[in-house]
C-alpha positions as CSV (number, residue, x, y, z in Angstrom):
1,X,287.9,72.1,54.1
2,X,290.6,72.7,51.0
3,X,291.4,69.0,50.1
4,X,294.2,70.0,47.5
5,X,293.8,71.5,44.3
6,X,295.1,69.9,41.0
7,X,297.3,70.5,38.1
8,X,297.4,68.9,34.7
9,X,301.0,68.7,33.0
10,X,300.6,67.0,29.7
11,X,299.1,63.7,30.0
12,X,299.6,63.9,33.8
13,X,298.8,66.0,37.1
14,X,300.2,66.0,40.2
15,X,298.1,66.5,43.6
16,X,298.7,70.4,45.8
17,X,299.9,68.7,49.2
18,X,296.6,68.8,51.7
19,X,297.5,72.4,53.5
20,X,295.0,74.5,54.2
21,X,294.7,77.7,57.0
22,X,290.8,78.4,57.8
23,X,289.6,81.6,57.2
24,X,286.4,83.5,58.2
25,X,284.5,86.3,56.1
26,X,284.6,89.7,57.9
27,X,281.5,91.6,59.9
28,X,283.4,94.6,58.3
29,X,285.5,94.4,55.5
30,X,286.0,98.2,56.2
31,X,287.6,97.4,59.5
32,X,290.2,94.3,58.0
33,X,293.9,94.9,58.6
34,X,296.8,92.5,57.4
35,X,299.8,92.3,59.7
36,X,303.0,90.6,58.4
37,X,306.0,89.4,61.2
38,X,309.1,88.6,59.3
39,X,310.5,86.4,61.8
40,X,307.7,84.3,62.1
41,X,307.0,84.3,58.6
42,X,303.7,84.9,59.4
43,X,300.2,86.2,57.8
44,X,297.7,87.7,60.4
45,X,294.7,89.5,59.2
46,X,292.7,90.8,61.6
47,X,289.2,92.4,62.0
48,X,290.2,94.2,64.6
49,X,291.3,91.9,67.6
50,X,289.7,88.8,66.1
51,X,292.4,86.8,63.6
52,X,290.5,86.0,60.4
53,X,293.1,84.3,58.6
54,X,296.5,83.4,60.1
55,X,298.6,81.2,57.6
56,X,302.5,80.7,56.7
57,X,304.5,83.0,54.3
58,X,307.9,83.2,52.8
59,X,310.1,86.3,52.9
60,X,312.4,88.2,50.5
61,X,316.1,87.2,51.1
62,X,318.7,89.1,52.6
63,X,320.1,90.8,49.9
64,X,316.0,91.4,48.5
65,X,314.4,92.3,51.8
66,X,310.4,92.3,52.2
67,X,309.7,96.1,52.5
68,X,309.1,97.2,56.0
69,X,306.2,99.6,57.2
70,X,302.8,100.5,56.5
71,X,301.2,100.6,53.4
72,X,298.2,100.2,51.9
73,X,296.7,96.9,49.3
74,X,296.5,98.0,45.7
75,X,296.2,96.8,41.9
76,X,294.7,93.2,43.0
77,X,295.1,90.8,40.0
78,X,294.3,87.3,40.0
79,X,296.0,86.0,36.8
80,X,299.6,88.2,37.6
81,X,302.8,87.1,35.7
82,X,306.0,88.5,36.3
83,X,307.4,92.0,34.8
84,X,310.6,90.5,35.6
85,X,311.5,86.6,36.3
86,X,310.2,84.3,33.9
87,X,310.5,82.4,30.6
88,X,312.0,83.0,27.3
89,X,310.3,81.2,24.3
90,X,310.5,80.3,21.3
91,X,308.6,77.3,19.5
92,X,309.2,73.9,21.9
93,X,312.0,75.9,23.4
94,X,311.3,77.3,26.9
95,X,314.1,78.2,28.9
96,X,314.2,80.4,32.3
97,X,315.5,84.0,32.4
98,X,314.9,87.8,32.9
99,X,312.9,90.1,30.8
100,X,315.4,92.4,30.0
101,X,317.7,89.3,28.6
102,X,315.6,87.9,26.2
103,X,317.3,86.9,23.5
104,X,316.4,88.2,19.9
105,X,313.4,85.8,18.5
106,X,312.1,84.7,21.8
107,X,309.0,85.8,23.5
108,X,309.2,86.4,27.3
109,X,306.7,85.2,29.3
110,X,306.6,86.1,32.9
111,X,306.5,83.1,35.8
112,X,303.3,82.7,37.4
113,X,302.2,84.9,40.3
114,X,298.0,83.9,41.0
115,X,296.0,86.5,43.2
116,X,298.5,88.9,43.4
117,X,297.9,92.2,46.0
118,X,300.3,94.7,45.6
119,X,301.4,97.0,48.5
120,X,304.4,98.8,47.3
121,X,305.4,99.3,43.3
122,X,306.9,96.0,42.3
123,X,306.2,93.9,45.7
124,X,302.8,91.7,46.8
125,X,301.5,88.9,48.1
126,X,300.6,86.0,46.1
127,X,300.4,82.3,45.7
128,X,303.6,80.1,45.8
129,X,305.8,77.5,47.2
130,X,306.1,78.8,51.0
131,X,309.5,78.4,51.7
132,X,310.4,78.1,55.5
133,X,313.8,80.3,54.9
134,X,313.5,83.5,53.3
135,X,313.7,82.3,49.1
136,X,311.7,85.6,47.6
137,X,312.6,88.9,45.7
138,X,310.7,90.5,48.6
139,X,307.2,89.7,47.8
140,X,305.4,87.5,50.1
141,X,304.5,84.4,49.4
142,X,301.1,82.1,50.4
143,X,300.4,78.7,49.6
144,X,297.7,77.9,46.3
145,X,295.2,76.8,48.8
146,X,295.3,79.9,51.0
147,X,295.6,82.7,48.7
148,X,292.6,82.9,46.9
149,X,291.1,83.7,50.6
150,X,293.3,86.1,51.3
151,X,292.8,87.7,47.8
152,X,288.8,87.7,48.9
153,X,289.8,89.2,52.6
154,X,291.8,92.4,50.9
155,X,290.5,95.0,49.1
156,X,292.1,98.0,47.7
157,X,293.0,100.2,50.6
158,X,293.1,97.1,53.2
159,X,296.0,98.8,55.3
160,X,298.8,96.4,55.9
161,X,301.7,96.2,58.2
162,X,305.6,95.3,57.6
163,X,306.9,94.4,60.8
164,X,310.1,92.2,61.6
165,X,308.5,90.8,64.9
166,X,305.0,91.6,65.9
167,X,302.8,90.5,69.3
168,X,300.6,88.0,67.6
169,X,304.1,85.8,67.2
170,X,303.3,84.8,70.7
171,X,299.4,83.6,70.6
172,X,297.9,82.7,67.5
173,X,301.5,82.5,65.9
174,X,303.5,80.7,68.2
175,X,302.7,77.1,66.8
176,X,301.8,77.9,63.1
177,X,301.4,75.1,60.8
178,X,303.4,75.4,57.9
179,X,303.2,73.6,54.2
180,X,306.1,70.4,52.9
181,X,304.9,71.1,49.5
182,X,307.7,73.7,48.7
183,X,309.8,70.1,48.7
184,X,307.7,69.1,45.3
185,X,309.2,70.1,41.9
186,X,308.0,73.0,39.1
187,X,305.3,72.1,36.6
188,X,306.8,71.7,33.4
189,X,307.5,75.3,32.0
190,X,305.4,74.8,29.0
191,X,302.6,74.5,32.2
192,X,303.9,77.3,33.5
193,X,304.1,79.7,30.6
194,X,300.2,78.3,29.1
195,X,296.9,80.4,30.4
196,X,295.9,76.6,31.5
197,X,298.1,77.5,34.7
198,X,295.5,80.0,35.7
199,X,292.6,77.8,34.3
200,X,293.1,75.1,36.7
201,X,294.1,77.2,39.5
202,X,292.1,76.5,42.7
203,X,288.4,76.9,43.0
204,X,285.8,77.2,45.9
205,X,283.1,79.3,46.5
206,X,283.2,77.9,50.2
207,X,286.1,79.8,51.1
208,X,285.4,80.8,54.6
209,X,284.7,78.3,57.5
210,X,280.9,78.9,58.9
């Protein structure tokens, strides 16, 4: 059982709130499918009939949908930063902003996206607050305790399904537990923009329940 991962800021850390969603290693990893509702903001992947990991996700917002439709997973990268939304810097000085309006004598350096599966050019899955209202630039979002197993559950070619509302909202996603933690505050952005982000980020080889 995940008991919370930490994060050092400075002098200080602050405790990942206790969320956690089991998951279960595959017979098959050939036969894995990930199935996304939108209105349940729901993760369902699925070895066939039998739910391997079923966990809370947060949508793109309504004027930066989540794509719909099928697709396959692609360019998995655990240590992801933004191409677009992050950090411009220079010396002490950290302030937020977009790539292509960093300011001359600043360095950009993209916000944080850990185990990041991509399943259309510029969108994926990866770990971050999980929002219960739709707060994303249409990527889908899993909590820091989840994604790493659902980074170990998809491989390139996993096929995976956009869908606004989807059958499995009524059984195993009808009473989903969902994180608080979206409630706490950012790391400091000189956390945020250091390699120590990805350092400290959660680690378990017992990822799967037995």
């Amino acid at each position: 059982m995940v008991l919370g991962v930490f994060f050092s800021v400075g002098c200080n850390s602050f405790e990942v709130a206790k969320f956690d969603s089991p998951a279960y290693r595959p017979s098959d990893p050939t036969n894995v499918t990930v199935k996304v509702s939108l209105k349940n903001s729901s993760i369902y992947v699925m070895e066939g009939e039998k739910p391997l990991l079923v966990t809370a996700t947060c949508i793109g917002k309504n004027n930066s949908p989540t794509p719909l439709g099928k697709f396959r997973a692609f360019n998995r990268l655990p240590r992801k930063r933004s191409n677009t939304y992050g950090f411009h810097v220079s010396g002490a000085e950290i302030k937020p902003g977009r790539r292509d309006e960093t300011p001359k004598g600043y360095k950009y350096i993209g916000y944080p996206m850990p185990y990041w599966v991509e399943f259309k050019s510029g969108y994926g899955f990866h770990a971050g607050y999980v929002h219960p209202v739709p707060r994303t630039h249409g990527c889908l979002r899993i909590h820091n305790n989840v994604a790493p197993k659902f980074f170990e559950l998809v491989q390139p070619g996993t096929p995976i399904f956009i869908a606004n509302s989807l059958p499995e909202d009524t059984n195993i996603g009808k009473n989903l537990r969902r994180p608080q933690d979206y409630k706490d505050p950012d790391p400091a952005r000189s956390y945020l923009v250091s390699d120590s982000f990805f350092d400290d980020l959660y680690k378990n080889d017992n990822l799967f329940e037995r």
